[in-house]
C-alpha positions as CSV (number, residue, x, y, z in Angstrom):
1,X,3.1,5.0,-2.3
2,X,3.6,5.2,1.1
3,X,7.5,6.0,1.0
4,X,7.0,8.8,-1.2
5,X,6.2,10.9,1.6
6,X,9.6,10.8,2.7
7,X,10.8,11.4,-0.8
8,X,13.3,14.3,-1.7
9,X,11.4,14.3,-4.9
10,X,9.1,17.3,-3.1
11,X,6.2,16.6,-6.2
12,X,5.8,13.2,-5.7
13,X,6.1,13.5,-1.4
14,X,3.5,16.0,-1.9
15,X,1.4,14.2,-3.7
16,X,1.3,11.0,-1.1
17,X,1.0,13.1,1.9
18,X,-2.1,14.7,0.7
19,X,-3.5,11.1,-0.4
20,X,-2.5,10.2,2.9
21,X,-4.3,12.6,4.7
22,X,-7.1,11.9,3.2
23,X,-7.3,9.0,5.5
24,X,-8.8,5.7,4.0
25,X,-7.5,1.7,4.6
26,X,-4.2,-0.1,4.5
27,X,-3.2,-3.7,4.9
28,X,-0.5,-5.5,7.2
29,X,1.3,-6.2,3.7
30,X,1.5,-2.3,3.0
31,X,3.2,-1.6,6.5
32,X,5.5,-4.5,6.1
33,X,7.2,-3.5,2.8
34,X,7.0,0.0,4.1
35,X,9.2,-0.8,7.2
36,X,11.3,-3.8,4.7
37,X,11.9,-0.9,2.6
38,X,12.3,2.4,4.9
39,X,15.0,0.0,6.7
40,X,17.0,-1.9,4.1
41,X,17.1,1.0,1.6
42,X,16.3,3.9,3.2
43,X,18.6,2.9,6.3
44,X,15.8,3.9,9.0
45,X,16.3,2.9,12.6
46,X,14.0,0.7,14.0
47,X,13.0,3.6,16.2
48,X,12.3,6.0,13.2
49,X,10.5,3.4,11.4
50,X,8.7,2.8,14.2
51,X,8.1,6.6,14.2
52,X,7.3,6.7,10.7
53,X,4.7,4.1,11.1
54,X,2.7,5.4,14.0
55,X,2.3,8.5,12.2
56,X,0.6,6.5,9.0
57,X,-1.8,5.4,12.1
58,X,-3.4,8.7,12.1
59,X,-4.6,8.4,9.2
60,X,-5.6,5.3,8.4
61,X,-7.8,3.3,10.0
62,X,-7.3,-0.2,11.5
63,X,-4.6,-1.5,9.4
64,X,-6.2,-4.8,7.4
65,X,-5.0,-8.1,8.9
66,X,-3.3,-10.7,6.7
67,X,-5.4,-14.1,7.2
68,X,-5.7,-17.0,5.5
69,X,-8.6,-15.9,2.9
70,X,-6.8,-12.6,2.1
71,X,-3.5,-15.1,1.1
72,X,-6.2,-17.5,-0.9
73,X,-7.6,-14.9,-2.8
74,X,-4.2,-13.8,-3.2
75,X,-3.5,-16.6,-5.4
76,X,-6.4,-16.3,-7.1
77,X,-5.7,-13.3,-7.6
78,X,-1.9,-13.3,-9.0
79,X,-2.8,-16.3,-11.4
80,X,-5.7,-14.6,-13.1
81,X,-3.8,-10.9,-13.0
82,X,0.1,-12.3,-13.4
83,X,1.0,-10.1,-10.5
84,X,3.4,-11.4,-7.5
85,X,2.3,-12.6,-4.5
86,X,2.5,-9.8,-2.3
87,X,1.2,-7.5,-4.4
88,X,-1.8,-9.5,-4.6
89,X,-1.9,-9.5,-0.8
90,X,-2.1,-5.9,-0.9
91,X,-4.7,-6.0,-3.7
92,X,-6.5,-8.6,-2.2
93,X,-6.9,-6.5,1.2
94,X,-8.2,-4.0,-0.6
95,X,-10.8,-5.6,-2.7
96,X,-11.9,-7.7,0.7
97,X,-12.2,-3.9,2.2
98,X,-14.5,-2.8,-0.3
99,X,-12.3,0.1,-1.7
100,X,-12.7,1.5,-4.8
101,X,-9.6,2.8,-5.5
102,X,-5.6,1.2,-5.0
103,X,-2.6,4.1,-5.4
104,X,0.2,2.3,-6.4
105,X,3.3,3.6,-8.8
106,X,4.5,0.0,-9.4
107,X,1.0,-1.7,-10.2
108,X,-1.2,-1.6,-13.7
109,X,-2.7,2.4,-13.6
110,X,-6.3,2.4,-14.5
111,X,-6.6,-1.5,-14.1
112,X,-10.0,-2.7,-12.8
113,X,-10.2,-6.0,-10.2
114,X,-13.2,-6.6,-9.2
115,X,-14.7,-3.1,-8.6
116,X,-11.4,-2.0,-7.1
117,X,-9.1,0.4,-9.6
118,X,-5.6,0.6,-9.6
119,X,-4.5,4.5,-9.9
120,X,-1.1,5.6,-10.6
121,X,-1.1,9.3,-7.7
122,X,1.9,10.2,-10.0
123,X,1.0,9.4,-13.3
């Protein structure tokens, strides 16, 4: 959801900057696809990712480490839900973080794990 906010698609940018200014919590895993992505696809410098992800800073807390529970109830996670592993890393942040809510475009909208929900910002 994250890389929508540097979408030409002005609706859907929109929407995630106004989510994102909301504040709330992120994981390690979201900040590492975002730079994977903003690089490889977008074609981002270093230097503007590195831009790019000091500005999600603001407003978000302390991003969510990665540690070896989060990866174990990873797996836990993507056998009993079918997803892959990394987006179970990034569900599994969340649900250790006590959230209630998960925006994602790419996961199952209105999905319930645990007492976290999976909403689709776009749908």
């Amino acid at each position: 959801m994250l890389l929508y906010t540097l979408s030409t698609d002005t609706r859907k940018a929109d929407i995630a900057a106004h989510i994102l200014q909301n504040g709330g919590t992120i994981s390690v895993q979201v900040l590492n696809e975002f730079a994977n992505v903003a690089k490889r696809k977008l074609g981002m410098s270093w230097d503007e990712v590195a831009r790019a992800l000091t500005s999600i800073g603001r407003f978000c807390a302390q991003p969510r480490p990665l540690t070896v529970e989060t990866h174990e109830a990873a797996v836990r996670i993507a056998d009993r839900y079918g997803y892959g592993l990394y987006d179970s890393l990034i569900l599994a942040s969340a649900v250790e973080s006590h959230c209630d809510t998960l925006y994602s475009e790419d996961m199952h909208n209105g999905q319930t794990i645990d007492r976290l929900t999976i909403r689709n910002p776009f749908a």
